[in-house]
C-alpha positions, 0 to 999 in steps of 0.5 A, a space after each residue: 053230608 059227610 065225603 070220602 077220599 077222591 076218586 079217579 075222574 073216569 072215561 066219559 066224565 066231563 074234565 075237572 070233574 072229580 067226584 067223591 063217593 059220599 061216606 054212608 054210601 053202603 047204607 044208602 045202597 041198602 035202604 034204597 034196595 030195599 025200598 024198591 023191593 030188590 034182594 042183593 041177588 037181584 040187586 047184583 044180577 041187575 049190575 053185572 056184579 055177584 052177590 057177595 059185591 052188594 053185600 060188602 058195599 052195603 057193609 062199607 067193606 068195598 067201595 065201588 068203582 065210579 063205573 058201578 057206582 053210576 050203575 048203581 045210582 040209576 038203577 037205585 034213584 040215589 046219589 052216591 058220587 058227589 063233585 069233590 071239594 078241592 081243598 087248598 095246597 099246604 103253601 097257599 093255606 099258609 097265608 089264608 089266615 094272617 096272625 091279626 089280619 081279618 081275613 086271608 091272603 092277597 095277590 100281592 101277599 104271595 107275589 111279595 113271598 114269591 120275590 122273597 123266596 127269589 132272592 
């Protein structure tokens, strides 16, 4: 499943939990209201939110907050936020692929690079 930009950890989420809105988020909302039989109004009305709101997230035109997200999960049954996958920094990534080597980097790899850049 496909992830989009990260987003802000909220208030009341566990720390060093980042979450990401999945891509086809306005697609899931629609076809999951529509299941449980709701219009946009209803949808809206159920989430403290105006119609107009449903109708861009269903469109992909606003991403929603974490906060309505959550609301939205519940109220649906679907998921929308997923834990973020931590990508690795551009100076470690450097060293994750040797030119010839099997595989990666080691400890003493970076410490020898690290020693390197002290002098």
């Amino acid at each position: 499943m496909a992830v989009m930009k990260r987003a802000k950890r909220p208030a009341g989420s566990l720390p060093g939990e980042d979450l990401e809105l999945v891509e086809n988020y306005g697609e899931l909302v629609r076809e999951a209201r529509i299941k449980i039989g709701l219009t946009q109004e209803e949808l809206a009305s159920q989430v403290g939110e105006k119609a107009t709101v449903i109708k861009k997230i269903e469109h992909g035109e606003l991403r929603p907050s974490i906060e309505l997200a959550r609301r939205l999960e519940k109220i649906l049954r679907i998921r929308l936020l997923m834990p973020a996958e931590e990508e690795p920094s551009s100076e470690i990534k450097k060293y994750l692929t040797k030119p010839g080597a099997s595989g990666g980097v080691s400890l003493g790899d970076l410490l020898k690079k690290r020693q390197k850049e002290e002098l």
